[in-house]
ZADO-1210 file (C-alpha; in nm, 4 decimals, padded with zeros to 6 digits):
<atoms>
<atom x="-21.2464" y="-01.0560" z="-02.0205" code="UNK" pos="1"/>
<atom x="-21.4310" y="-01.3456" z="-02.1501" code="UNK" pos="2"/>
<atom x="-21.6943" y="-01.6500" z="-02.0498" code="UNK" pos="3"/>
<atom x="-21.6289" y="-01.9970" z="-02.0646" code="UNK" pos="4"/>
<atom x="-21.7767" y="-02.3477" z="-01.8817" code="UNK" pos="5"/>
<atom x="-22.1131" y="-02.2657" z="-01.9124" code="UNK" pos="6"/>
<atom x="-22.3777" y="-02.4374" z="-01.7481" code="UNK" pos="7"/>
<atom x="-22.7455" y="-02.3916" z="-01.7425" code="UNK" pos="8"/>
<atom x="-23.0224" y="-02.3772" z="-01.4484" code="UNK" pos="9"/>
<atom x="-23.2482" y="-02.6830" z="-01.4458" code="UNK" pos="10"/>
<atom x="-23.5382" y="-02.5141" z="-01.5376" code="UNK" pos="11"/>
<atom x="-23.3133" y="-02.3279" z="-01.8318" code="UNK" pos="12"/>
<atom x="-23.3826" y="-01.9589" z="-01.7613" code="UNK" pos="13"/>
<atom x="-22.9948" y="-01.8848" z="-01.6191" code="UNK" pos="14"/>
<atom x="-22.6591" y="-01.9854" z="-01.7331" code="UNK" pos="15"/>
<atom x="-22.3982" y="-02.0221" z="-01.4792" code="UNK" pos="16"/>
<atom x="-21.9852" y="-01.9488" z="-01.6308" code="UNK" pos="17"/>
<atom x="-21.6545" y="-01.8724" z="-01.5420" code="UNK" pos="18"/>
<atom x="-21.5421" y="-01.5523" z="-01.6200" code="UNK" pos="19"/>
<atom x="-21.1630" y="-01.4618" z="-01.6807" code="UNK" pos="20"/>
<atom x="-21.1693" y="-01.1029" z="-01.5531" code="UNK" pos="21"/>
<atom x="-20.9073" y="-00.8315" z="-01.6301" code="UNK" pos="22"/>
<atom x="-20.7307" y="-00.8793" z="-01.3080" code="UNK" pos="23"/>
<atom x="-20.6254" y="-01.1896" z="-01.4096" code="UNK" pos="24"/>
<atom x="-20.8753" y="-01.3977" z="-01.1689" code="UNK" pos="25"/>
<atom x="-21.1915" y="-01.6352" z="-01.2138" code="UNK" pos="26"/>
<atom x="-21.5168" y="-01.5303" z="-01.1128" code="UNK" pos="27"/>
<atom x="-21.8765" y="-01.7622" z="-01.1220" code="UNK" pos="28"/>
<atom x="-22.1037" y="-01.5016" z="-01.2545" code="UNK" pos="29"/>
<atom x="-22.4942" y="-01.5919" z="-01.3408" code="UNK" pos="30"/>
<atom x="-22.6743" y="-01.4544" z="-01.6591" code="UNK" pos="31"/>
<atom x="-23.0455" y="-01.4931" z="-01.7609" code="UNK" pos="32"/>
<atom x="-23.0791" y="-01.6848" z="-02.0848" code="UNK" pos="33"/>
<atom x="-23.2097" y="-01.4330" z="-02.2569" code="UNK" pos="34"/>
<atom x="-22.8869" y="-01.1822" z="-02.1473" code="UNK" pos="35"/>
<atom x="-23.0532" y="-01.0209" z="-01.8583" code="UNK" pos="36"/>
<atom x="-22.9805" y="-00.9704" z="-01.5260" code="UNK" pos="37"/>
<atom x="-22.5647" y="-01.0130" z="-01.5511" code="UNK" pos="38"/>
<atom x="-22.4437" y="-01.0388" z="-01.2030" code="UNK" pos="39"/>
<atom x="-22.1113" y="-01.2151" z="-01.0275" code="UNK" pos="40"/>
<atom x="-22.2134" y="-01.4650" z="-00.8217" code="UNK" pos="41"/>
<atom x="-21.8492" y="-01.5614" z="-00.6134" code="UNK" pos="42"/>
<atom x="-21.4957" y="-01.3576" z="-00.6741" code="UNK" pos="43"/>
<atom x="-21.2320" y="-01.4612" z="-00.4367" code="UNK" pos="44"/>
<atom x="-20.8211" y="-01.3501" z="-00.5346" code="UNK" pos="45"/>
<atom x="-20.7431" y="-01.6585" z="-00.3752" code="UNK" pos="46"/>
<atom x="-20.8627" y="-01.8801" z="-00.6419" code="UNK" pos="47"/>
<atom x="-20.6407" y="-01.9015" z="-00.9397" code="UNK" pos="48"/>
<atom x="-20.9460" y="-02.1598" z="-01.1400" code="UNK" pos="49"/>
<atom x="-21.2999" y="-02.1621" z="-01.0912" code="UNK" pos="50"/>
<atom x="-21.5634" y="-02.4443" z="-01.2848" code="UNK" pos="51"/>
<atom x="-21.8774" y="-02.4890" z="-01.2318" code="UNK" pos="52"/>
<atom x="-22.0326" y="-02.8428" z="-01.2926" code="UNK" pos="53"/>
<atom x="-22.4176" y="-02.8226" z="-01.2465" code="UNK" pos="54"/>
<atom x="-22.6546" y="-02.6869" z="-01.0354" code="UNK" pos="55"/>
<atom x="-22.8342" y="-02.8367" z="-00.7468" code="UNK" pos="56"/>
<atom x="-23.2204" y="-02.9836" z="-00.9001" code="UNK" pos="57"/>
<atom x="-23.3561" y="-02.7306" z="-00.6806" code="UNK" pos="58"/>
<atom x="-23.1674" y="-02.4614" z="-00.8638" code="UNK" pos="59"/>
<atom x="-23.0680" y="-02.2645" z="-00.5518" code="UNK" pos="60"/>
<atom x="-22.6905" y="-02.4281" z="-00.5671" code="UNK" pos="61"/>
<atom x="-22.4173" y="-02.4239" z="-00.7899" code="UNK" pos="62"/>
<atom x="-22.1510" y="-02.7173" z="-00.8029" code="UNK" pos="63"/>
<atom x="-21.7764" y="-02.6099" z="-00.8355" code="UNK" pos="64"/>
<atom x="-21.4549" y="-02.6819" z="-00.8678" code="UNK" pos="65"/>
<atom x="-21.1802" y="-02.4478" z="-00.7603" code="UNK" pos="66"/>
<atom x="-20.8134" y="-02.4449" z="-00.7341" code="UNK" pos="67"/>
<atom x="-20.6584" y="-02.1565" z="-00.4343" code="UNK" pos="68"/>
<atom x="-20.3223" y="-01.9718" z="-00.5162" code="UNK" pos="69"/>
<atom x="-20.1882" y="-02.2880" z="-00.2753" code="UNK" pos="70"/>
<atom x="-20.2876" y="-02.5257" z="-00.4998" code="UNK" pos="71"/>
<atom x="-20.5338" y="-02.6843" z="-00.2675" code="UNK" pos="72"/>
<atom x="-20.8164" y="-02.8127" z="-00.5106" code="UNK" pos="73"/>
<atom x="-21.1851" y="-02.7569" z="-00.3386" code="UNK" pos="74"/>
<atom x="-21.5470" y="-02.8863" z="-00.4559" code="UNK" pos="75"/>
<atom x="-21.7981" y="-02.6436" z="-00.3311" code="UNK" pos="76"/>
<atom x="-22.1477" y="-02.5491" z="-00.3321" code="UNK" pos="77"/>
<atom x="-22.2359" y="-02.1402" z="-00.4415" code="UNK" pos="78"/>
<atom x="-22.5168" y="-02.0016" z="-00.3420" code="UNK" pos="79"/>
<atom x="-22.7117" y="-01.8290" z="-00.5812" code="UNK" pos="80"/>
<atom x="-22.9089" y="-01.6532" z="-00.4025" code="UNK" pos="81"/>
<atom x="-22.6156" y="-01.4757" z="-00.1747" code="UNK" pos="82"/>
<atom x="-22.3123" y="-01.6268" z="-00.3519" code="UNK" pos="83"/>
<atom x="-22.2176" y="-01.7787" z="00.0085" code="UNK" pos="84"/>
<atom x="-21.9856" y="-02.0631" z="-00.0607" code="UNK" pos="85"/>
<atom x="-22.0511" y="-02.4140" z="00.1732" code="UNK" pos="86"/>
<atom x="-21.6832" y="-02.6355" z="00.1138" code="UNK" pos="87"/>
<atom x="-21.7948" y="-03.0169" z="00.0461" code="UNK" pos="88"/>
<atom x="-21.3802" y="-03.1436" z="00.0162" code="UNK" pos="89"/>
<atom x="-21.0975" y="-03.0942" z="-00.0214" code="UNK" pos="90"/>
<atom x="-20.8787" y="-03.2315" z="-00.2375" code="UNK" pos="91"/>
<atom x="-20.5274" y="-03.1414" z="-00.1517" code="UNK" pos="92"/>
<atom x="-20.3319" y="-03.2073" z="-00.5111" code="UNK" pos="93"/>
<atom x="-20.6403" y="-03.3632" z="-00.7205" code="UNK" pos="94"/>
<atom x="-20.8431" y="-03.2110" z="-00.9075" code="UNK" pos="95"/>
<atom x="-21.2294" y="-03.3832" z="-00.9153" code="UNK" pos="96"/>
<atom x="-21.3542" y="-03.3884" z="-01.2852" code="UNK" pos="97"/>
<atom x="-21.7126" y="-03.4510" z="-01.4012" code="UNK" pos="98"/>
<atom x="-21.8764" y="-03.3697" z="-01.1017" code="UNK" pos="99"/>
<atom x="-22.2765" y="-03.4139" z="-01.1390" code="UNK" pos="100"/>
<atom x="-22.5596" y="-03.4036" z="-00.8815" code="UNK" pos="101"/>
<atom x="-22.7610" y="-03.7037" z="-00.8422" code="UNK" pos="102"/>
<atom x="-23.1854" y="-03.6346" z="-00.9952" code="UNK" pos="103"/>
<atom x="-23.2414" y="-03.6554" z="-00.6262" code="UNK" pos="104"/>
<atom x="-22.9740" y="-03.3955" z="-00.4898" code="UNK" pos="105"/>
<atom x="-22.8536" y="-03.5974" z="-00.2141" code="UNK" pos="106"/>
<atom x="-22.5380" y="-03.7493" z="-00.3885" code="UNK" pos="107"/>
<atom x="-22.2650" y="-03.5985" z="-00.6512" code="UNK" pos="108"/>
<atom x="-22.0800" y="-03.8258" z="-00.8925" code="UNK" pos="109"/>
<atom x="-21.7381" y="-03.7653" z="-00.9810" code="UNK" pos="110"/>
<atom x="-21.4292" y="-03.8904" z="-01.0874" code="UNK" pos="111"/>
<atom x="-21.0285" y="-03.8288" z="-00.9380" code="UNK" pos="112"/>
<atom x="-20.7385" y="-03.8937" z="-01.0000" code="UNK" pos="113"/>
<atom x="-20.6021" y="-04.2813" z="-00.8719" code="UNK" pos="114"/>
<atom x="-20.2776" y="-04.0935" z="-00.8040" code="UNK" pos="115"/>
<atom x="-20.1568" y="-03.7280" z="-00.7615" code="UNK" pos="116"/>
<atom x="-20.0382" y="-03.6888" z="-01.0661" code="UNK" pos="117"/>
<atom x="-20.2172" y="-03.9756" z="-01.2275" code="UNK" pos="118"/>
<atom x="-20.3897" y="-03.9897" z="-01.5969" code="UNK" pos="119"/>
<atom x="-20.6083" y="-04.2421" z="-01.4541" code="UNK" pos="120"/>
<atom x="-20.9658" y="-04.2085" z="-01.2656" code="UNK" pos="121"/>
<atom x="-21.1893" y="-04.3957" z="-01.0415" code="UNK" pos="122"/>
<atom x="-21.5015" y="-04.2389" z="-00.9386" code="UNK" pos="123"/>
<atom x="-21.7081" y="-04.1740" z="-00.5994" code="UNK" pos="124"/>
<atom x="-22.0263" y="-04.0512" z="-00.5052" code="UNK" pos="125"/>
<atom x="-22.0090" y="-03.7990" z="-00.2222" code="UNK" pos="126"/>
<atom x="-22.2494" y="-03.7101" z="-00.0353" code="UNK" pos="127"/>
<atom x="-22.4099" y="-03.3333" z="-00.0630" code="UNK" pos="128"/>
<atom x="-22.3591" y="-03.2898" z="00.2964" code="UNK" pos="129"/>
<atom x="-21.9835" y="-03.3732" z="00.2051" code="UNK" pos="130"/>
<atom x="-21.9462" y="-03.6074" z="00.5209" code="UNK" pos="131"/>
<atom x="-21.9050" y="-03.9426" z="00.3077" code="UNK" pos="132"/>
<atom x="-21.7743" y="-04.0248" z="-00.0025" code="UNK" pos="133"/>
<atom x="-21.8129" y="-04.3666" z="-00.1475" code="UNK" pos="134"/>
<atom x="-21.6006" y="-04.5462" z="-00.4209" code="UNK" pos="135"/>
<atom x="-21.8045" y="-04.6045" z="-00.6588" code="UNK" pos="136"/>
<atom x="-21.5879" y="-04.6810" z="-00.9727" code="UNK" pos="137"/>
<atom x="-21.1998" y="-04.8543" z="-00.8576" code="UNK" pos="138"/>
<atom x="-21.0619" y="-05.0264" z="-01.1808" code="UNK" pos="139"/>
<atom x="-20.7105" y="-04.9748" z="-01.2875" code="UNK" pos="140"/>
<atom x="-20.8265" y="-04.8288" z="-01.5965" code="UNK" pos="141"/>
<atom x="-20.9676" y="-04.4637" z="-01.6724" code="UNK" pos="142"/>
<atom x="-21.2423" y="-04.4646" z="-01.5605" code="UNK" pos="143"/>
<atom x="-21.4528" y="-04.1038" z="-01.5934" code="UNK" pos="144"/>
<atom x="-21.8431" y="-04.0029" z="-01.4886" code="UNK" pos="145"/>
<atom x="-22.0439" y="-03.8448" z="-01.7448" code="UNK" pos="146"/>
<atom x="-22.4064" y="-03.8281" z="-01.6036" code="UNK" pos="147"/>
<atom x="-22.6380" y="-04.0024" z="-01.4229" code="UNK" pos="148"/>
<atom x="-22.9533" y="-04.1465" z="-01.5648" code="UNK" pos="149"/>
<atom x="-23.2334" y="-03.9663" z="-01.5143" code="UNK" pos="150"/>
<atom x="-23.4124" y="-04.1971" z="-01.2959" code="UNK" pos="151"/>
<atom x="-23.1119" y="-04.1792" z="-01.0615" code="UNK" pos="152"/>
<atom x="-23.0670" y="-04.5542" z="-01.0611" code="UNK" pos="153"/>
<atom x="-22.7689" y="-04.5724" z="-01.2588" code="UNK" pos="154"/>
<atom x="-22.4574" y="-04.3851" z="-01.3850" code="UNK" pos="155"/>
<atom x="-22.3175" y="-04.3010" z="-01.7322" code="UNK" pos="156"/>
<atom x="-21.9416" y="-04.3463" z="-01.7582" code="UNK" pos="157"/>
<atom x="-21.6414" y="-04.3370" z="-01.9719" code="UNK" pos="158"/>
<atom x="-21.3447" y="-04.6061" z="-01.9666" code="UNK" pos="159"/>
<atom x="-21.0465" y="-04.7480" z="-02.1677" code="UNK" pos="160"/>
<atom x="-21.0839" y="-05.1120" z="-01.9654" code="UNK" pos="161"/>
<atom x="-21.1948" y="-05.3031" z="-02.2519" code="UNK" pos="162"/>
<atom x="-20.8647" y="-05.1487" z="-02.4399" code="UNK" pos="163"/>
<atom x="-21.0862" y="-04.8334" z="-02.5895" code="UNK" pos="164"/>
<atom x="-21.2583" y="-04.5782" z="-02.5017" code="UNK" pos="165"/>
<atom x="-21.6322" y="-04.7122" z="-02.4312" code="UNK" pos="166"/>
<atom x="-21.9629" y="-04.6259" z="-02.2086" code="UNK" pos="167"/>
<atom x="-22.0351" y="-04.7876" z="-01.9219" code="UNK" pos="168"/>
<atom x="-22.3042" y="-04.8161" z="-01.6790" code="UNK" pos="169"/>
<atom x="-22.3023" y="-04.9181" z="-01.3065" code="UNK" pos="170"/>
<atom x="-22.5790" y="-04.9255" z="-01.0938" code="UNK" pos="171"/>
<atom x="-22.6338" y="-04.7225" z="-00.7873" code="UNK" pos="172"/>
<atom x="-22.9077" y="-04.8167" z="-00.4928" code="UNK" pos="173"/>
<atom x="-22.8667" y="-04.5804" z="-00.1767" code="UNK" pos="174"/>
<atom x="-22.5606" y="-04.4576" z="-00.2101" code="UNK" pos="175"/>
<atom x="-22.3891" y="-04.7678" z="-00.3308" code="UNK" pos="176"/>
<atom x="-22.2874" y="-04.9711" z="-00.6463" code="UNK" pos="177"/>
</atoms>
């Protein structure tokens, strides 16, 4: 067994991670920073890859990613308080990458894949309800979210469109760029 994909709380006293267990699955497991209080938070032998991405600002949500035994690729929300699990999308053959909340919690930033099978991203906002998502970022370079700013006005992003990698910054006012 081992951890990996750690992230931490927003007020930094828990560390969320995937944990490779000896039955060959992923579980989201929870950890105080200090080591104590080691519990798994969502185990399910349907999902063959589990990430989590952030945590809501209220700290009472994780972000995931997961891919199911069918392939289906899924970004959820984990309770941490019950490790219920609240589906946002679906995502059939792509897999979401990057996925952030906004400082505000109502919207999560994220980037997919133009294609199927595609190298190349664009990126959307969704919104934490998961009944809209919004293209944010459609170029047909690689495009990739990194962060928002903290004020939640703009967002941080990767892209080859200039003919290198660079950072980029697009502005975002209710929901839109």
């Amino acid at each position: 067994e081992f951890g990996m994909l750690s992230v931490p709380s927003p007020d930094g006293k828990q560390v969320a991670y995937t944990s490779y267990n000896k039955d060959n699955f992923f579980d989201l497991r929870v950890v105080g920073i200090d080591g104590t209080e080691p519990r798994v938070l969502y185990r399910n032998d349907e999902v063959v890859w589990l990430e989590p991405t952030d945590w809501s600002p209220d700290g009472r949500n994780i972000l995931a990613v997961l891919t199911r035994k069918d392939k289906a690729n899924q970004m959820v929300l984990v309770s941490v308080v019950d490790g219920s699990v609240r589906l946002l999308r679906n995502f059939e053959r792509r897999t979401p990458a990057g996925a952030r909340f906004s400082p505000d919690g109502r919207y999560i930033a994220y980037s997919s894949p133009q294609q199927p099978d595609s190298q190349e991203h664009d990126i959307f906002l969704l919104t934490v309800d998961g009944a809209r998502e919004i293209p944010l970022v459609q170029h047909p370079a690689n495009d990739a979210a990194l962060d928002w700013t903290p004020d939640g006005k703009r967002i941080l992003f990767g892209s080859d469109r200039a003919g290198t990698p660079g950072a980029w910054l697009i502005r975002v006012a209710g929901g839109k760029p």
